[in-house]
C-alpha positions, 0 to 999 in steps of 0.5 A: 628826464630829457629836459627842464625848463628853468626860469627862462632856459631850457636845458637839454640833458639825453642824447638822441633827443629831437627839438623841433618848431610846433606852432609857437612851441618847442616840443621835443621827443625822444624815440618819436615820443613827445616829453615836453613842450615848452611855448617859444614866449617863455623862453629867453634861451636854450642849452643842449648837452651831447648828441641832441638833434635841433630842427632847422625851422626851430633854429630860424625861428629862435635867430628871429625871436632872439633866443639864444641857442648855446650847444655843449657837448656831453661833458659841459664843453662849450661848442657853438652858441646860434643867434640872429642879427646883432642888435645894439647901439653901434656907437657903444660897440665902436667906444668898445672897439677903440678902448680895447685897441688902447693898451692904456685904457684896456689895461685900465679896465682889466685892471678893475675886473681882476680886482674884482676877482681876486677880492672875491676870491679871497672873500670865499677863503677868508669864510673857509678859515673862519668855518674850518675845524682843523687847525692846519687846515686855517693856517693854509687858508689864512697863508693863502689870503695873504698871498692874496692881499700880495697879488692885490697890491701888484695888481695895482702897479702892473703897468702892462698886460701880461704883467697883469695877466701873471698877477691873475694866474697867480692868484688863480694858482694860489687859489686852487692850491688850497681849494681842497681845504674847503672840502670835509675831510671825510670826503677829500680823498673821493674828491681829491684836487690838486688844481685847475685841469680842464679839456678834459678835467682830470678829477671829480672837482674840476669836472664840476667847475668846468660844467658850471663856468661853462654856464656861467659864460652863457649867462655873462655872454647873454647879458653882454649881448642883452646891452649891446656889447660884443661879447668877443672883443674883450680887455683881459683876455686875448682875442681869438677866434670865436672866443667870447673874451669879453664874457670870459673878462665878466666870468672873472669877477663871479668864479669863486662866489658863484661857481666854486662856492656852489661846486663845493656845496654841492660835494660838502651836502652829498648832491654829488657823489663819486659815483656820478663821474666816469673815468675815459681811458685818456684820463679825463673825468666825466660828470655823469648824465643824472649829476649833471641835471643835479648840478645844473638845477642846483645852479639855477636856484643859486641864480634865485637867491637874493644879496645885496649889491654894494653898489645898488645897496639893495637886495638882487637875485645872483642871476641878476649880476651879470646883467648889472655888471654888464650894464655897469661896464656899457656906461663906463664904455660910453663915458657916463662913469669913470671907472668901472666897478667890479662885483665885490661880494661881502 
């Protein structure tokens, strides 16, 4: 299958693919056949994987409509993201800009989505604990928890940036050091994890995890975009260059619940298999062309998928929440709320 449209994204898997403009539709072919046509008015974005080939028209046209073009390389990696003019309400843009040059306001900020985080985080080992079979198994995922509630607390008194910055990657590490226990044991030893690697991945799990963070920045960079924020100038994360730090700052609240949670869905149910990866000769792993569809799909109907938002107290999709909580962050920005407040799954 060359390509898939999900809700209102269209997904680009084979390489040597063409997209171009016909009309109001992109239709795209493979070896001079036609496999699909999609009509520009259901699409609210486009995501390409590896060596697929887009029409300059095509691009115009999308920069004009506001559809987001995102292209990936093969294994997931982000490359480049086209867009058109940037719209918004300037004066949202200019308190965004003032508060991240604000090292007390911006540490104010990070120190809510880090929370938010690492809350969540520990929501996701404390359900492993109570499903876990083995023994040893609990009594590491209940160590890690309390490792959790530790970082919590110094998240609260950090008093500088990359103080807080060091409570997150604890927690990460703390996280990750036990990942592996959320896998069956039958099936740790094809999938083993000894932590986060990534550019390039170096097993089977963190090759997953970095294929859905990598949506999962699309999605949070789409949903800053979409209420006029700059997905570039964050609070947590440094600012570089064509970093989009403030939707990798919003992609901190929803990593475990969204990302790992399903990551390990998808290995405990068979959807992904070790057959699906391949090693290259640097030692990096590599989730295969069908997988990838598998887990893309897979990722689009967790997006589906209703909970109750503590804040809304009523039932949205999961791909509602990065919008939600971008519309939570503008409003804390202009002034209306005093604090912004993270995403806590339950």
């Amino acid at each position: 299958m060359t390509a898939y449209h999900l809700l209102n994204t269209l997904y680009v898997t084979t390489g040597g693919a063409y997209l171009h403009l016909d009309n109001d539709t992109v239709r795209i072919e493979v070896e001079r056949e036609t496999r699909l046509r999609v009509p520009l008015h259901h699409l609210g974005g486009i995501v390409s994987l590896g060596d697929v080939l887009i029409s300059p028209a095509l691009i115009g046209r999308c920069a004009e409509s506001g559809i987001g073009m995102t292209l990936l390389d093969r294994n997931g990696r982000f490359r480049a993201r086209i867009e058109g003019p940037v719209s918004g309400n300037v004066l949202l843009r200019k308190a965004q800009h003032e508060i991240s040059s604000s090292p007390e306001s911006a540490l104010a900020l990070a120190r809510q989505m880090v929370l938010g985080k690492i809350k969540n985080t520990r929501t996701v080992l404390q359900r492993g604990a109570r499903e876990a079979k083995a023994d040893t198994d609990r009594e590491a995922l209940d160590a890690a928890v309390r490792k959790l509630d530790a970082s919590l607390r110094a998240v609260t008194v950090a008093d500088e940036m990359n103080g807080l910055r060091g409570v997150e990657g604890e927690a990460a590490r703390t996280h990750f050091s036990v990942l592996d226990r959320l896998v069956k044991p039958e099936l740790r030893q094809a999938f083993a994890f000894a932590g986060r690697t990534r550019r390039p991945p170096r097993d089977a799990v963190n090759a997953v995890l970095s294929f859905l963070y990598t949506m999962l920045t699309h999605d949070c960079r789409s949903a800053l975009e979409t209420v006029g924020l700059d997905p570039q100038v964050g609070f947590l994360h440094v600012l570089r260059p064509g970093r989009p730090a403030l939707a990798l700052d919003l992609v901190e609240e929803f990593r475990a619940v969204m990302a790992d949670r399903l990551a390990l869905t998808l290995i405990n149910r068979g959807q992904i298999k070790p057959t699906d990866f391949r090693t290259t000769e640097g030692g990096g792993v590599l989730l295969e062309g069908d997988a990838r569809r598998t887990v893309a799909i897979a990722w689009q109907e967790r997006k589906q998928e209703l909970l109750r938002h503590p804040l809304l107290d009523s039932e949205v999709p999961f791909g509602l929440l990065p919008q939600i909580q971008a519309r939570l962050l503008a409003r804390t920005l202009r002034g209306d709320v005093e604090a912004y407040l993270p995403f806590q799954a339950r």
